[in-house]
Backbone bond lengths (Angstrom), bond angles and torsions (degrees), N, CA, C in turn:
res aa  C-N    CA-C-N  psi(-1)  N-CA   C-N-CA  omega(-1)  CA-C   N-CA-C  phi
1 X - - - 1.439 - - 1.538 110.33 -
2 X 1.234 107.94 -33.46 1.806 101.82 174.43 1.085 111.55 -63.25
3 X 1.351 132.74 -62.43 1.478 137.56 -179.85 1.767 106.69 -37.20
4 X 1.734 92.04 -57.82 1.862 75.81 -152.35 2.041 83.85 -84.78
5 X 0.819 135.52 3.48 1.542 120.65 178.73 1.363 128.19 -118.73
6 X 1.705 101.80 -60.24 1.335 101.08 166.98 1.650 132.17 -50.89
7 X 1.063 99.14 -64.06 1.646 115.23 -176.35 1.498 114.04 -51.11
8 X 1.410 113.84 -15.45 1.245 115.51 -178.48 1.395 119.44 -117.94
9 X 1.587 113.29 -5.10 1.446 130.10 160.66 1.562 113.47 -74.89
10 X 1.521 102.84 -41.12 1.671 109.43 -168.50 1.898 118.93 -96.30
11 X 1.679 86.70 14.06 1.753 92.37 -172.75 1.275 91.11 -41.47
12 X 1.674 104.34 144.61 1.699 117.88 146.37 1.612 119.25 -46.64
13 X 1.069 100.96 119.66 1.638 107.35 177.68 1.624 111.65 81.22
14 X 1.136 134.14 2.37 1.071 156.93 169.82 1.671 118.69 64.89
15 X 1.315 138.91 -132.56 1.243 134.24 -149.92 2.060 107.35 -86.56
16 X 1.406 93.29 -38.28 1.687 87.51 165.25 1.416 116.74 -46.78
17 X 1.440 116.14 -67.02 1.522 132.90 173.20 1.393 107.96 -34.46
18 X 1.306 109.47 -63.15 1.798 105.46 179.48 1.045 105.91 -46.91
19 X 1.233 140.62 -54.17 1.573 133.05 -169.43 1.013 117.71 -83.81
20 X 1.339 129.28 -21.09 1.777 129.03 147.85 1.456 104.35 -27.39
21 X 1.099 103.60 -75.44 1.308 129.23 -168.38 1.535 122.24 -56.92
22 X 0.855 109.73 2.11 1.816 118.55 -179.64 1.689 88.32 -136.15
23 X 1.009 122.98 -11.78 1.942 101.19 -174.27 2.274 80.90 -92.04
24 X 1.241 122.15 -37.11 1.291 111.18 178.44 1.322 119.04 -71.24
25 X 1.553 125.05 8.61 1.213 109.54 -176.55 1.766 103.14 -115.89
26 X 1.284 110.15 171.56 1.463 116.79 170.88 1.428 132.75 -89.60
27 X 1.013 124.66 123.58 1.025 166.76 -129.38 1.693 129.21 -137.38
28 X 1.448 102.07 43.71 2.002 96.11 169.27 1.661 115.24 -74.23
29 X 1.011 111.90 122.47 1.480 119.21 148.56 1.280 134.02 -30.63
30 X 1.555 102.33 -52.56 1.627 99.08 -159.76 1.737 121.82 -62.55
31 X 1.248 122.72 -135.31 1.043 125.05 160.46 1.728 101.86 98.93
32 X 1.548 108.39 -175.44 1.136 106.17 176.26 2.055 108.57 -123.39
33 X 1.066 143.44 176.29 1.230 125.78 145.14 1.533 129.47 -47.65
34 X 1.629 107.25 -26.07 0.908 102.09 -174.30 2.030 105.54 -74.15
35 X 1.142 97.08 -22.07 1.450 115.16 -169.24 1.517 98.46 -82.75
36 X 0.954 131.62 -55.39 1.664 134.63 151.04 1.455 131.81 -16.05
37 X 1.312 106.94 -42.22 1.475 131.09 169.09 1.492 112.10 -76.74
38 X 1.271 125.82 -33.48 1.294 145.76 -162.03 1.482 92.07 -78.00
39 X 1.299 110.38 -56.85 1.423 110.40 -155.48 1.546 98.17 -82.45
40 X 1.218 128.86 -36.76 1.631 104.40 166.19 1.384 124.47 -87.25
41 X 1.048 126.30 4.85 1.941 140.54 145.81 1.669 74.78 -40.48
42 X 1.214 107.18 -79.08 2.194 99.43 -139.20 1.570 103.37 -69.80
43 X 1.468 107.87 -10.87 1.747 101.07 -177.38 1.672 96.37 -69.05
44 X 1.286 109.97 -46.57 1.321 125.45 -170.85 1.933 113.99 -39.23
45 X 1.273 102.05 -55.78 1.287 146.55 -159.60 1.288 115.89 -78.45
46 X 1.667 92.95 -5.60 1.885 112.02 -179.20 1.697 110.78 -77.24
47 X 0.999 116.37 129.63 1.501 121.47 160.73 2.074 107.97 -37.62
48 X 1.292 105.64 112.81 1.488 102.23 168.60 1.423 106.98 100.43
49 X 1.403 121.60 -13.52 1.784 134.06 172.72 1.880 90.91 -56.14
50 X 1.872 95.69 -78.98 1.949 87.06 -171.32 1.707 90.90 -92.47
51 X 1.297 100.76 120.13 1.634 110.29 173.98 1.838 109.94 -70.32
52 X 1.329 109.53 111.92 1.705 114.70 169.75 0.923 110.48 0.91
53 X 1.675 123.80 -78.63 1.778 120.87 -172.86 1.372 93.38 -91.71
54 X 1.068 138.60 45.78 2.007 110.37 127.41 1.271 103.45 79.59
55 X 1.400 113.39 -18.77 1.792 98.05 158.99 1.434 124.87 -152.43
56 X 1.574 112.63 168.83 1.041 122.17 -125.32 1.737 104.10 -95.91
57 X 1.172 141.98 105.31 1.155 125.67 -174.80 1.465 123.34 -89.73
58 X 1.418 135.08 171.49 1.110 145.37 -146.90 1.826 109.15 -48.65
59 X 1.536 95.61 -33.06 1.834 96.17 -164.25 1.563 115.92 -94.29
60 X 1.691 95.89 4.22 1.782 113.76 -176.73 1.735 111.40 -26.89
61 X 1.087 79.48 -46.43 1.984 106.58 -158.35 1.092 118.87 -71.95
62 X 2.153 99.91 -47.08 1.450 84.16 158.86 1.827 145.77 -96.11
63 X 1.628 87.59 6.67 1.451 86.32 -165.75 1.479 90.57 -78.81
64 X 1.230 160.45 -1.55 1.634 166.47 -144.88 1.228 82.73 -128.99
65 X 1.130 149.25 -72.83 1.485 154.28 -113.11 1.768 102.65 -47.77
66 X 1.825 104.20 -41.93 1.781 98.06 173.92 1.177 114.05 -77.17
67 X 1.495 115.10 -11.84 1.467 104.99 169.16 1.724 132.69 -72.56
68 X 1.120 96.81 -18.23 1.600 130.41 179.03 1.155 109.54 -57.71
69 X 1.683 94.91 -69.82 1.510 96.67 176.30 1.704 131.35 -85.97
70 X 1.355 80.99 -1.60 1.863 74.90 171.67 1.680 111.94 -89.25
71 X 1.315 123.53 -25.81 1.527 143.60 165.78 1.651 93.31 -41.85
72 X 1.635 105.10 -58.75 1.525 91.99 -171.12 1.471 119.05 -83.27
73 X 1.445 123.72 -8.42 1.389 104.26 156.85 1.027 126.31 -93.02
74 X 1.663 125.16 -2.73 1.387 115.88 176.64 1.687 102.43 -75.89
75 X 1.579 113.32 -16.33 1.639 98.03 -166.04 1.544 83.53 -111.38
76 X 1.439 153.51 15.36 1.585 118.65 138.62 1.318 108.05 -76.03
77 X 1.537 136.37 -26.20 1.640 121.95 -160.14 1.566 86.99 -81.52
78 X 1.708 127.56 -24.06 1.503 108.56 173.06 0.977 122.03 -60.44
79 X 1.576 119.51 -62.60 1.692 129.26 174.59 1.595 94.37 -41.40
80 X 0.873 130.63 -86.36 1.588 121.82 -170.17 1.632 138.09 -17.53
81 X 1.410 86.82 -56.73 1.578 115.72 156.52 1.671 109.90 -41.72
82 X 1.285 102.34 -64.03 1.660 113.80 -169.01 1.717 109.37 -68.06
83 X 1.439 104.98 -46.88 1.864 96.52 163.40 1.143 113.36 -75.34
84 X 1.164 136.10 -13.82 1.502 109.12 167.52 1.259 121.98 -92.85
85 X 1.217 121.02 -13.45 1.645 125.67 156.79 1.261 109.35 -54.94
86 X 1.466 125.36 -56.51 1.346 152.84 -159.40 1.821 91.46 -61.69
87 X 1.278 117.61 -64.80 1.234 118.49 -158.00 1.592 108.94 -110.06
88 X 1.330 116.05 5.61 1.671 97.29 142.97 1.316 165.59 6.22
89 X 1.580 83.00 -59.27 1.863 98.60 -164.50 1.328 87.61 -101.89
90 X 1.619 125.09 -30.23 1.426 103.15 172.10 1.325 139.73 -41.39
């Protein structure tokens, strides 16, 4: 729930900023799901992701914060990718 809610309710400077912040980051499309899965396995898998004692202190938010937003532009240029494949022939 932090990832997909908090962190993105409490951006600094709020919802403009968030989207600053994901139109400056990078963003490939390709890949597969299976490759999708892969890549948040190793976010997961990072030193400092589950903190030793189990909770989260003051700078949680921001030391992730480019991770946040690069998560969310790698998964709109996916969704995008996938409706416009998807809706093509329309």
């Amino acid at each position: 729930m932090l990832w997909d809610t908090e962190m993105v309710a409490n951006w600094p400077g709020g919802l403009p900023a968030l989207q600053a912040a994901v139109e400056a980051a990078s963003a490939p499309a390709g890949g597969t799901p299976k490759d999708w899965a892969e890549e948040s396995y190793r976010i997961v898998a990072t030193d400092g992701f589950y903190p030793a004692t189990h909770k989260l202190d003051a700078e949680y938010a921001q030391r992730w914060s480019s991770t946040v937003a690069q998560r969310l532009a790698v998964a709109s240029a996916r969704l995008a990718a996938v409706l416009n494949t998807s809706l093509a022939g329309l």
